[in-house]
N, C-alpha and C positions, 0 to 999 in steps of 0.2 A: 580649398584649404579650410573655411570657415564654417563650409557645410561637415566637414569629417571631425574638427575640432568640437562641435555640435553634437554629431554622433557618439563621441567618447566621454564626451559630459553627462550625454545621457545615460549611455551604457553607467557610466561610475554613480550616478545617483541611483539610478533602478539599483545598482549592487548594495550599494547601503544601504537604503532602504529595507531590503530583500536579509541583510545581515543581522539589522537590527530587530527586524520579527524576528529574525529565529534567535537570538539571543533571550528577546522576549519569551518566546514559547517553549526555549532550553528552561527560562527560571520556573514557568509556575507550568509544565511540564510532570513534575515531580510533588508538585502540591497538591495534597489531599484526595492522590491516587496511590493505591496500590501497586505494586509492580512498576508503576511509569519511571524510563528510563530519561536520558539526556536524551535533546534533538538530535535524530537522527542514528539513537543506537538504542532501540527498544529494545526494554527488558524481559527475559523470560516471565509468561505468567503458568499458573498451575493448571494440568488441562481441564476443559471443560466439555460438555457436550451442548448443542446447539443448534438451531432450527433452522430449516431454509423459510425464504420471505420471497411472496411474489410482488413485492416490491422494494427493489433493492434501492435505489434512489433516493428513499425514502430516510435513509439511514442516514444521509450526509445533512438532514434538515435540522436546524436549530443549531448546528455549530459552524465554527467555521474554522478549514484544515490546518490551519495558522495563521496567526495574528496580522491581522490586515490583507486575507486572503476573503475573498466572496465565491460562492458556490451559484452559478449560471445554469444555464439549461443544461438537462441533463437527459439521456436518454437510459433506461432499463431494459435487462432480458433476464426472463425468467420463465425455464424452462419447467414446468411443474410436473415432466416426467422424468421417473427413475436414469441415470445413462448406464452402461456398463463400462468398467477400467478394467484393462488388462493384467490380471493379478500373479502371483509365484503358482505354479505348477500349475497351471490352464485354470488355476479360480479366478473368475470373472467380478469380485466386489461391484456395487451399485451407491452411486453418490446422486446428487441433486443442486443442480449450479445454477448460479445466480449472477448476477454482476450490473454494471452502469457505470456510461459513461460521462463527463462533464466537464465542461467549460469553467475555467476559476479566472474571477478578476485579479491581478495584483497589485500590493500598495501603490504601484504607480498608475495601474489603467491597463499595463499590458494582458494579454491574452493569456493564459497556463492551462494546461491539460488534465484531467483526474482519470483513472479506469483502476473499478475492482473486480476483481472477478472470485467470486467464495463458491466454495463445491465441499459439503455437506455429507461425509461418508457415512455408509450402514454403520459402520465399527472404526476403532481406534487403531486398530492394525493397518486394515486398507488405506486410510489415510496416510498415516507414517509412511507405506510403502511407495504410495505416488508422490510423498514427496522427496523420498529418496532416488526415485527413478526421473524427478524433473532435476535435481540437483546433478545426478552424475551426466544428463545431457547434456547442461548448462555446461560443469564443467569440461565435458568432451569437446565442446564447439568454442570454449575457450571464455566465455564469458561469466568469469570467475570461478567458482564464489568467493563474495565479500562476507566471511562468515560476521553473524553477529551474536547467536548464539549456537547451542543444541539442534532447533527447532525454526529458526530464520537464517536468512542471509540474502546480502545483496547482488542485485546485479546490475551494468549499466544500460540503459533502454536509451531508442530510438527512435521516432516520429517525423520523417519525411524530413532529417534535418535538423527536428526539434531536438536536445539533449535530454534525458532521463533519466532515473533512476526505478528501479523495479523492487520489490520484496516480496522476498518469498516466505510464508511464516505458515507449521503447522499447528497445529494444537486441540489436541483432541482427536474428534471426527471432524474437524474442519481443517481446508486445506486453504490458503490466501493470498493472492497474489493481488498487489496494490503499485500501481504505477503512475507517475508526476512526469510534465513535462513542458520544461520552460517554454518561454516566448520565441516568434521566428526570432533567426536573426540572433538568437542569444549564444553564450560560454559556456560550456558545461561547466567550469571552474566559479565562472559567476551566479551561477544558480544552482551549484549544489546543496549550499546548506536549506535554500528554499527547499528546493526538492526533497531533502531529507526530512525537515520536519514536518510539509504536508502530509507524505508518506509515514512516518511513524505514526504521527494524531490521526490519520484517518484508518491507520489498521488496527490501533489500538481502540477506535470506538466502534469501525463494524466489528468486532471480534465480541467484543462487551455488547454489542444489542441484540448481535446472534445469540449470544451466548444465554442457554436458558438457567438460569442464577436459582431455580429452586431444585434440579437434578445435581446428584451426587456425581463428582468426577468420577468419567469414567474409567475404569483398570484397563490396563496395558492389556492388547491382543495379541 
C-alpha cells in the first residue's frame, strides 16, 4: 500500500513539475518571436526555402526543447543522396532527408524521447503534395488529424508503451515531422502538455536553422 501510495506521489510531482514548464514555455513562447504560437499550438509561419544539413543533431544544440528539459545523446542520419517520392501523374519529385534521434532528461531526472525527421523537396509543390498524401493516410488508419493549422497537425505517437505526440508541419520545400515521448510507465494525459511543448519549440527552431533567411520565399507550384 505504501509502495503504490509512493508511486502516485511520484507520478503527481513529475505532473507538476511537467505543467509548470510548460506554462513557463507557453509565457515567453511568444516573446520576441515572430509567428510563435501558445505551447503546444504552433503558429503558421510564411513559407520559406531551406537546406538540408548533414548534421541534423546538431540543430538541437544550445537550446533546450522546454524549460527544465536537457537534450542527451543523440544519434543522426543523413542521407546526402537525392531520394525519389511518388508524385501525381507518374512524376517522380526528389527530396533530401535528414533527421536524429535523442534522449531528453526531465525536470524530474526521468527519461523522454525526441525524433525529427526533415526531407527537403526540389519545389514547393512536391512538398505540399507529400504532405497531403501523409495526412490522408493518417487520417485513413484513423489516427486523426489534430489540425492545427493549413500546413500542421497533430497526431498521437507511440513507443513500445511510451505515449506521444507527433507533428506534422509543411512549409515551403520542407516537409517535418517532430515527435516526443514521455517516460516508461507514464499517462498520456500526464505528459501531454510536456509533449506538446517539446514538440512545438523543437520544430519551430529546426524549421528556422533550415531555413535559409537570405532566399526570397518561394511561390507556390
Amino acid at each position: 500500500m505504501r509502495r503504490s501510495r509512493d508511486a502516485e506521489l511520484h507520478r503527481a510531482r513529475a505532473a507538476a513539475l511537467i505543467a509548470s514548464a510548460a506554462v513557463a514555455v507557453s509565457g515567453c513562447s511568444g516573446g520576441g518571436q515572430a509567428g510563435a504560437g501558445s505551447a503546444g499550438k504552433p503558429a503558421a509561419r510564411a513559407p520559406g526555402a531551406h537546406s538540408w544539413t548533414s548534421s541534423p543533431c546538431a540543430l538541437l544544440d544550445g537550446a533546450s526543447p522546454a524549460q527544465g528539459f536537457a537534450v542527451g545523446p543523440a544519434t543522426g542520419s543523413a542521407d546526402p543522396d537525392s531520394r525519389e517520392d511518388i508524385g501525381e501523374d507518374g512524376a517522380r519529385p526528389r527530396y533530401r532527408q535528414t533527421g536524429c534521434l535523442a534522449d531528453l532528461t526531465g525536470p524530474d531526472g526521468a527519461l523522454w524521447k525526441l525524433s525529427t525527421t526533415a526531407a527537403v523537396y526540389e519545389d514547393v509543390g512536391s512538398a505540399r503534395r507529400a504532405y497531403r498524401a501523409e495526412e490522408e493516410v493518417d487520417r485513413a488508419h484513423g489516427r486523426g488529424p489534430e489540425r492545427v493549422h493549413e500546413a500542421a497537425y497533430w497526431k498521437p505517437a507511440d513507443d513500445q508503451g511510451r505515449p506521444g505526440r507527433t507533428l506534422l508541419l509543411w512549409n515551403g520545400d520542407l516537409l517535418l515531422s517532430v515527435s516526443a515521448y514521455g517516460p516508461h510507465g507514464s499517462r498520456e494525459h500526464e505528459v501531454r502538455d510536456g509533449l506538446g511543448s517539446i514538440v512545438e519549440n523543437t520544430s519551430r527552431r529546426i524549421e528556422d536553422e533550415l531555413r535559409d533567411h537570405d532566399a526570397a520565399s518561394p511561390a507556390p507550384s
